[in-house]
N, C-alpha and C positions, 0 to 999 in steps of 0.2 A: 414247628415242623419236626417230626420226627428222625432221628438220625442212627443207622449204626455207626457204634463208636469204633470199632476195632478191633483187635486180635490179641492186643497185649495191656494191663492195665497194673497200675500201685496203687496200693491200700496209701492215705494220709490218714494220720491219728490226728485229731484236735482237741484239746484239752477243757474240759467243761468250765464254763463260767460259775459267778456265787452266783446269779440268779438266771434264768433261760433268757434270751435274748435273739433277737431276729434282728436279720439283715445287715451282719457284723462284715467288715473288709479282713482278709486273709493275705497277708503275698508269700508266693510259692515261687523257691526258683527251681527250676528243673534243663537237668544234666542230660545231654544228648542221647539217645541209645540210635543202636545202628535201623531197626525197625520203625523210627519217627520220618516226619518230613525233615527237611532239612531245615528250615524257618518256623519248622512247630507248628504249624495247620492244620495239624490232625488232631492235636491235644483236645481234650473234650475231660471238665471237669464231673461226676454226678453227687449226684447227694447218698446218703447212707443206705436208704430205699432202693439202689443201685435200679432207681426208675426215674428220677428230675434231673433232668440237666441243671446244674449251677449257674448264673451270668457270671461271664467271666472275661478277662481283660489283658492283653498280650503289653505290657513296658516297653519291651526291647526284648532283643533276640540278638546272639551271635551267631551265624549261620552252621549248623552243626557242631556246635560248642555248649550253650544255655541258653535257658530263655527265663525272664521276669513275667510270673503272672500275677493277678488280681483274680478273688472270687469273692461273690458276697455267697453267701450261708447262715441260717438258721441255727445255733448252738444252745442244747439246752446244757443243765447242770453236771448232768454226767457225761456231757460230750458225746462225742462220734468220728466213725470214719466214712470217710470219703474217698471216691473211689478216682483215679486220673487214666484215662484210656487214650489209645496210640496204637499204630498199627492200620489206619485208614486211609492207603493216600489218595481216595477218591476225594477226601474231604476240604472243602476250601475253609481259611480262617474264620473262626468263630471269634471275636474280640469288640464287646459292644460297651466302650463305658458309661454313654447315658444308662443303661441297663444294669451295671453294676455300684458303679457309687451314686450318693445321693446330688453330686455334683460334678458333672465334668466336661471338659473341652479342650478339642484338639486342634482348634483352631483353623478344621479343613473348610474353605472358600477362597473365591478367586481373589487376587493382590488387590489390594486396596479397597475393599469390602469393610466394613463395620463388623467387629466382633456381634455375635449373636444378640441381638436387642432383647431379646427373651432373657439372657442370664448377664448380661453387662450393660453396667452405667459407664460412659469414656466423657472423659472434659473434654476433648476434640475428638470427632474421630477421622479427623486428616493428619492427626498425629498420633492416632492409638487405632489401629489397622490390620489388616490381614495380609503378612508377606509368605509367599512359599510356605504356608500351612503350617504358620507359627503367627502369635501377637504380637506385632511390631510397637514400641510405645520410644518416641525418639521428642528431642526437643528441636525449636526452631527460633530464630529470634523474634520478637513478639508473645511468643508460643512457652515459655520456660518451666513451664508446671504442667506435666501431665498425668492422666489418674485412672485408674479401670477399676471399680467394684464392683462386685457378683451382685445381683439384685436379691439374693436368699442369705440370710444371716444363721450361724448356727454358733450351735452353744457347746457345751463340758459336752465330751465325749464324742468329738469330733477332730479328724486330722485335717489337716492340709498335704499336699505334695505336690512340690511345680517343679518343671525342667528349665532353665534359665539361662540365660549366656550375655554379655556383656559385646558390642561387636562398636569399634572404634574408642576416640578419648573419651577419656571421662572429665566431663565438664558440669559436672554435679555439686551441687551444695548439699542435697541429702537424696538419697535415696531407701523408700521403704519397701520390702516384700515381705509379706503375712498376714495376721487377721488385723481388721483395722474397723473402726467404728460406722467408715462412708466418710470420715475426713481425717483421720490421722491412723498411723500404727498403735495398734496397740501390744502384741505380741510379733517377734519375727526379726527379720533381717536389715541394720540401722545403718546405712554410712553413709558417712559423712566427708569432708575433703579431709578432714584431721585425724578420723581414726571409721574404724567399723565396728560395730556391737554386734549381739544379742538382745533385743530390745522385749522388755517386761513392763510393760507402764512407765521405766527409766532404762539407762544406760546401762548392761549388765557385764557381763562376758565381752572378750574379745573374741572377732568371728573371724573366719576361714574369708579370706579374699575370692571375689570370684573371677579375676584376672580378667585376661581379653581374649574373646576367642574361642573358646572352650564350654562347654553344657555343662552345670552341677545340677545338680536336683537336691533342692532343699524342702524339710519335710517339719512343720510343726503343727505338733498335737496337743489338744486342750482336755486334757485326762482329766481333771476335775477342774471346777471354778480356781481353787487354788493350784492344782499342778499344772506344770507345763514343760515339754521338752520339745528340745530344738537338736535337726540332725541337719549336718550338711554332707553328701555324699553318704548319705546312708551311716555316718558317726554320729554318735550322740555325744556334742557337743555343750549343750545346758539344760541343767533340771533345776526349776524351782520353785516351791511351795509356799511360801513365806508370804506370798499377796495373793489376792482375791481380785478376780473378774469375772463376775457374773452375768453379767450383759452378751447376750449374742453377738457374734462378729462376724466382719463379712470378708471373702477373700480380699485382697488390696493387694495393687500394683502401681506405685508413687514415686514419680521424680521429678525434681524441683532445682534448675540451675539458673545462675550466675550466667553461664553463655549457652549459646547452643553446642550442639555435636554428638549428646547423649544420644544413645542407641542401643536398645535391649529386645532381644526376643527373648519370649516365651513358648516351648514347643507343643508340652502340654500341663495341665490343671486338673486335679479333683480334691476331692473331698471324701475321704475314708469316715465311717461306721467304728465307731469305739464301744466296747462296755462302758453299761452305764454306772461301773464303780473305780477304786480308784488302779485298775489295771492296765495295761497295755498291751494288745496283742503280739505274738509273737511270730515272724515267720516259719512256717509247716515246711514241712521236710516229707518226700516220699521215700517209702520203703522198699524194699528190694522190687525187682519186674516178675511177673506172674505170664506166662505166655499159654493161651488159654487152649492151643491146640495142644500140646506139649505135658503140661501142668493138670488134668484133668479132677485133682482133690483141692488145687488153690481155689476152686469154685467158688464166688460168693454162694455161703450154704443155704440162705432162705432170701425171697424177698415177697412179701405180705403184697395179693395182688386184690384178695375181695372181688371176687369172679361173681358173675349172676348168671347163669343160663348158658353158659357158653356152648357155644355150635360146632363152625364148621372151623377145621383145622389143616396148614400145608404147608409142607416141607419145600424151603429154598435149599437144593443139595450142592449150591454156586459156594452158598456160604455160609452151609449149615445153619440155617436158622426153619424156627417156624411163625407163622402167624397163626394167631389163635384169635377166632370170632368170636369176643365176650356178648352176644348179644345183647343180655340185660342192662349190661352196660353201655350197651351202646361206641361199643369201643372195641379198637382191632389192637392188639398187644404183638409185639414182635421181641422173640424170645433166643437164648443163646444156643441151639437143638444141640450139642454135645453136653453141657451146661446149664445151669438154672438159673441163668443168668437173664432179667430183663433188659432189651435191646432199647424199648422204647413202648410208646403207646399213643394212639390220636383218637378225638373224637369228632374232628370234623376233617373235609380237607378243601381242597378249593376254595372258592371267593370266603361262602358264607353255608356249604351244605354243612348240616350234622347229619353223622350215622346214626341209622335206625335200625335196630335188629337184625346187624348183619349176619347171615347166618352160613354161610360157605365162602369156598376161594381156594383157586388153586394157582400155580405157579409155574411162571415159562419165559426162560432168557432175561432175565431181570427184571421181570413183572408179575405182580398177584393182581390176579380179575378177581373181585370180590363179588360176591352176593351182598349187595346193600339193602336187605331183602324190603323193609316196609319203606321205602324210597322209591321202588322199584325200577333197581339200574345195577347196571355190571360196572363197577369202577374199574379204574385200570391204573396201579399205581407203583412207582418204583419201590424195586426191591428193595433196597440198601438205604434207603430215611422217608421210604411210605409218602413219597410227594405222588400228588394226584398229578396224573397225564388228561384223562378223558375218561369218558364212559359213552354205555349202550346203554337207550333210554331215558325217558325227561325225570329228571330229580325230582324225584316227591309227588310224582302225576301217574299213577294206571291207566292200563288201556289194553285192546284186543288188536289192537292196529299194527303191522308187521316193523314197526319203530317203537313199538311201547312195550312194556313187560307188567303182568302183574303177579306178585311179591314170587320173584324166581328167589329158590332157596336150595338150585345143588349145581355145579358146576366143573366142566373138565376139560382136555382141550387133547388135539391129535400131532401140533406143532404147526396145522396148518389152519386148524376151524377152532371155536370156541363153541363147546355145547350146554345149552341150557336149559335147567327145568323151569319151565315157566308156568308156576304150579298154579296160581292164578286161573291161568288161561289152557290150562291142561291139555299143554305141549311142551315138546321139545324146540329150543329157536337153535338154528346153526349160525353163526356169525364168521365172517374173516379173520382172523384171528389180528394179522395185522393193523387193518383200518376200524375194528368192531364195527362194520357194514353189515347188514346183515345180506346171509344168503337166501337161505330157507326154511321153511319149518315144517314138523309134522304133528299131531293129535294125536292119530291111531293106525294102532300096531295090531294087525292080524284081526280086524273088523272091528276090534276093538278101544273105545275111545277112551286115551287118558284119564285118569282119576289122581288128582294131585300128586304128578312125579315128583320124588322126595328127594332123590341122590343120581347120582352119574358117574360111571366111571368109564375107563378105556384099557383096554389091552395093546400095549404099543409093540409087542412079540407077536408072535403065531398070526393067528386071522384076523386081527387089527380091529378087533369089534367092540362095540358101545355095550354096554349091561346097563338099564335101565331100571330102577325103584319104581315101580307102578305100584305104589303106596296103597291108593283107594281102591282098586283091582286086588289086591294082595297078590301079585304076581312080579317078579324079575324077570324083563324081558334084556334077550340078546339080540341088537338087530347092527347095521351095518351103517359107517359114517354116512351113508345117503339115506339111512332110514329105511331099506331094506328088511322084512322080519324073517329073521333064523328063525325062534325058539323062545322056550320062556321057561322059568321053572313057577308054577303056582301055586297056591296057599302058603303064601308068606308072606311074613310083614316085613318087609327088609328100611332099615331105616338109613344106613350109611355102608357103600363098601368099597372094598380096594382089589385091586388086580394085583398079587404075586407069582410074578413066573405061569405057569399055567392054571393056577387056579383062582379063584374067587371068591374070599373071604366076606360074609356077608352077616351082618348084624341083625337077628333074626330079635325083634326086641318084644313081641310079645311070648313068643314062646323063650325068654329068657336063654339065648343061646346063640353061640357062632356057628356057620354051617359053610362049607367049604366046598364047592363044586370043582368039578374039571371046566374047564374051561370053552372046550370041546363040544362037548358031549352034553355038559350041565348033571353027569351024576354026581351026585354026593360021594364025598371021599372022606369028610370027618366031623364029627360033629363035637363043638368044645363047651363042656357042661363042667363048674364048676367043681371041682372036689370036696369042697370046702364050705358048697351050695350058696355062692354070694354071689353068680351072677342074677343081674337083676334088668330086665328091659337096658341090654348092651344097645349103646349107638352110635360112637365115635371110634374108629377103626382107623388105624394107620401103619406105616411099617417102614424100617428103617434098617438096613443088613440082613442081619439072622433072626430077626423079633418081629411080632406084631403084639400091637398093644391095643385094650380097647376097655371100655367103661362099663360099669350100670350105671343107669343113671339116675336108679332108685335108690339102692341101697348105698352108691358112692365110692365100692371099694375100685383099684385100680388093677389090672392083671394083664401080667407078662408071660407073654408064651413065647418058645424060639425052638425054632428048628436047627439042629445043632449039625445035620446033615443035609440036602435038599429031600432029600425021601423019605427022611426017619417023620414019626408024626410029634406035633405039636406038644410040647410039655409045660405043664403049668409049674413059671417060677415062683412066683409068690404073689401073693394079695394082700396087701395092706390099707392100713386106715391113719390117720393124723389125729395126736393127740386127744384118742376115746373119740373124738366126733367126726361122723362117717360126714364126707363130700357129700355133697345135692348136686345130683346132674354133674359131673365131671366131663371134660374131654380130654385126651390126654394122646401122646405123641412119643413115639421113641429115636430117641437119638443115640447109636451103637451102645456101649452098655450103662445107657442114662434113660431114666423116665423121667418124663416131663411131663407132671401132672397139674391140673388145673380146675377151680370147684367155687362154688356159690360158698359162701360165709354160713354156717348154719348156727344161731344162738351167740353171734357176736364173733365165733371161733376167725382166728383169720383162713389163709387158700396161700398155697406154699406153691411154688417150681423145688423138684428135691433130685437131688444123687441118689440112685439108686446103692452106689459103694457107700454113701452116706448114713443108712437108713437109720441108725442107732443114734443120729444127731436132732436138735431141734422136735423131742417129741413125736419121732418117727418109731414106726415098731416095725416089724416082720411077720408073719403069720405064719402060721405052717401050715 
């Protein structure tokens, strides 16, 4: 599922390996700031593509003090950073560590349940148990040896880490914690009633007591067949290279008495990802806070999205963000609208749907209705992490039936109706906005029957009226929420437009040009023709304060016009292209003095989100 991360975020540096490696364990501890949860539930780790969520894994927490985390990540040679976001407190904990180590267990089931038969062998398990959501392993008379191994064995390049506590006498003759064969220690924690080790195939070091009563966490790692280091409480207590164990090993938890009374839990268990030479990872450190409302140059400056087609484009102005319709992709992207920042991305949602060629959507109170257009259905999905609610229409079924849609591709709404082009079925459908019930629907406007409506928009000031793309008419009709017809302006191909204030910007894309009507009246008041002659069939059109921005989506280039006064006319700021190779089909979005542009890969080239204050960065130019 897709998620916004939040408002404020730290870069982490991590140091590259000698050879690239996947699915290495990191721990990070991180320092409270005043804008987190109080228990760290917002934290949300990403990958360097500031697009993947990381698995990742909460230790422990002091409650607005630190927090112990776990990430697994991908590290090639020259390394990367990594990004840690905060600032969400819609967000509940994200902390999975089946999903992050290659081994692990928290021991949550009800009291007196059997550790998971899936990852433990127990010699009894009425005396190796599940108490208050830890592993109970205690002796009894009759009962004096008891044992729990993992049923997965691993080799060099693997840690251990267990949280462990001792609770009553000790009435032990030996007890062992570490990797062990499936019947004896072979590496780890030895005591005995005479002394306690370090245990290496023999008797090594003297170890830290783990008294009564109290939790340590002991931590050993099998960095090579010959190295080995042993920490207890997070100190590194023994290193040593000098033997060889090549043999895989399997976690081990062993006690073995003389009388009963032994009693030990275990809270939790994993198994860390090592390089596979002779290194150690180290714990990462974040760097200063970046707060992204605030800070508008700490931007991450690129992130590579490989756009195919993308369509329909809308601004969430809740929390500045936009959704961007990559149709070819088959994928709906959720982007930072101040920033160029990727939010997130999905390509299915519910049980089992995948998106098909969505091509519109727009946004209201914490919801984007999407055009899922070769699906043919209005989804309806939360703002802030893209969870699907519901939709209008059967998934992946057409129809002409006043419940079915066939492939609707423009969409808008009045706060109280949802309207749609139901290009298909060459209509408009009205729905409830609340329940997507449908209301009503119309075909034809002024004797005349729809020809695949392309776009939709509204005027939520002055006379509250719909503007209609009558695509295959070549005509923009204005008619009234009930489908009433005012007016129409015709001979034009209008492919996308938006309502500003009293006028009506509209993307006239065969005649390569913006044409701007009153809104009123529908005369023309300006017409935006490049200077520079690179408009080319414009058709994604949006606006955001004093700008509108809008595409060719031939030739690729991107152009920013703003009106600097509400009266003065439109001025072309500048047009740009990405490193010598012009976009395919862009849409593109403006968020205050940021573009946010978006394009098809032409020749392998990647498709940027960029700062406009940025331009001279990453292979960006300026044009005059």
């Amino acid at each position: 599922m897709a998620v916004y991360l939040g408002s404020k975020y730290k870069e982490i540096a991590i140091t590259g390996c000698s050879t690239d490696q996947t699915d290495l364990n990191y721990t990070i501890t991180v320092t409270y700031e005043s804008s987190m949860s109080a228990d760290f539930s917002d934290i949300r780790f990403v990958d360097s593509d500031g697009l993947t969520s990381l698995n990742q894994y909460r230790e422990s927490y002091t409650a607005s003090t630190s927090s112990v985390w776990w990430i697994q990540v991908d590290v090639t040679t020259a390394g990367k950073t990594i990004y840690m976001y905060y600032g969400n407190s819609g967000l509940s904990l994200n902390s999975e560590g089946d999903d992050t180590f290659p081994f692990f267990d928290d021991f949550t089931g009800d009291d007196d349940d059997p550790p998971d038969t899936d990852k433990w062998d127990v010699t009894n398990a009425t005396y190796t148990k599940i108490k208050s959501n830890t592993l109970r392993i205690f002796t009894a008379a009759g009962n004096l040896t008891q044992s729990a191994y993992s049923k997965t064995a691993f080799g060099a390049g693997y840690g251990l880490r267990f949280k462990i506590m001792r609770v009553g006498a000790d009435g032990t003759q030996s007890k062992r914690f570490g990797w062990g064969d499936g019947s004896t220690l072979r590496y780890g924690h030895y005591f005995t009633t005479v002394g306690k080790w370090v245990y290496y195939l023999t008797f090594d070091e003297d170890a830290t007591s783990l008294g009564t009563g109290a939790y340590h966490i002991i931590m050993v790692n099998m960095i090579t067949s010959e190295l080995k280091r042993y920490y207890f409480d997070d100190d590194l207590e023994y290193s040593n290279d000098s033997r060889n164990e090549s043999n895989d090993q399997k976690v081990t938890f062993y006690i073995h008495a003389w009388a009963p009374g032994d009693d030990y839990r275990i809270d939790w268990v994993f198994v860390t990802k090592l390089p596979d030479d002779d290194t150690e990872l180290e714990a990462l450190e974040p760097e200063e806070e970046v707060n992204l409302a605030t800070e508008p140059t700490k931007y991450l400056k690129t992130t590579d999205l490989s756009l195919s087609s993308p369509r329909g484009i809308c601004v969430d102005t809740d929390l500045n963000r936009v959704l961007v319709c990559d149709a070819g992709n088959d994928k709906l992207l959720l982007v930072d609208i101040i920033g160029n920042k990727t939010i997130a991305s999905i390509t299915t949602y519910g049980v089992h749907n995948s998106l098909d060629n969505p091509y519109d959507a727009c946004y209201y109170d914490g919801y984007f209705y999407v055009c899922d257009t070769d699906n043919h259905a209005i989804i309806r999905l939360r703002s802030y992490d893209l969870d699907y609610k519901d939709c209008f229409g059967t998934i992946g079924t057409s129809g002409s039936s006043t419940s079915l849609l066939n492939t609707p591709n423009g969409v808008c709404h009045n706060k109280e109706y949802l309207f749609v082009c139901d290009s298909g079925n060459n209509r408009i459908m009205k729905l409830t906005l609340s329940t997507l019930a449908y209301d009503s629907a119309e075909d034809t406007f002024n004797s005349t029957t729809l020809d695949a409506p392309r776009g939709i928009c509204y005027r939520k000031d002055g006379d509250k009226s719909l503007y209609i793309s009558d695509y295959g008419n070549t005509r923009l009709i204005k008619a009234s929420t009930s489908f009433t017809y005012h007016d129409a302006i015709s001979s034009i191909t209008a492919n996308h437009c938006v309502v500003i204030d009293d006028m009506i910007h509209v993307c006239d894309g065969d005649n390569d040009q913006i044409l701007i009507y009153d809104t009123a009246s529908l005369t023309l008041r300006e017409t935006l023709v490049s200077t520079v002659d690179v408009i080319d069939n414009p058709w994604g059109i949006d606006h955001y304060r004093d700008a509108i921005i809008f595409t060719g989506t031939t030739d690729g280039y991107l152009h920013d016009w703003r009106r600097y006064n509400p009266r003065d006319a439109l001025t072309q700021s500048s047009a740009m292209k990405f490193g010598g190779k012009f976009f395919d089909n862009p849409m593109i979005v403006v968020g205050r003095d940021t573009l946010i542009a978006g394009a098809t890969a032409e020749s392998g080239s990647p498709n940027r989100w960029k700062e406009e204050n940025s331009l001279s960065e990453v292979g960006w130019v300026e044009e005059d």
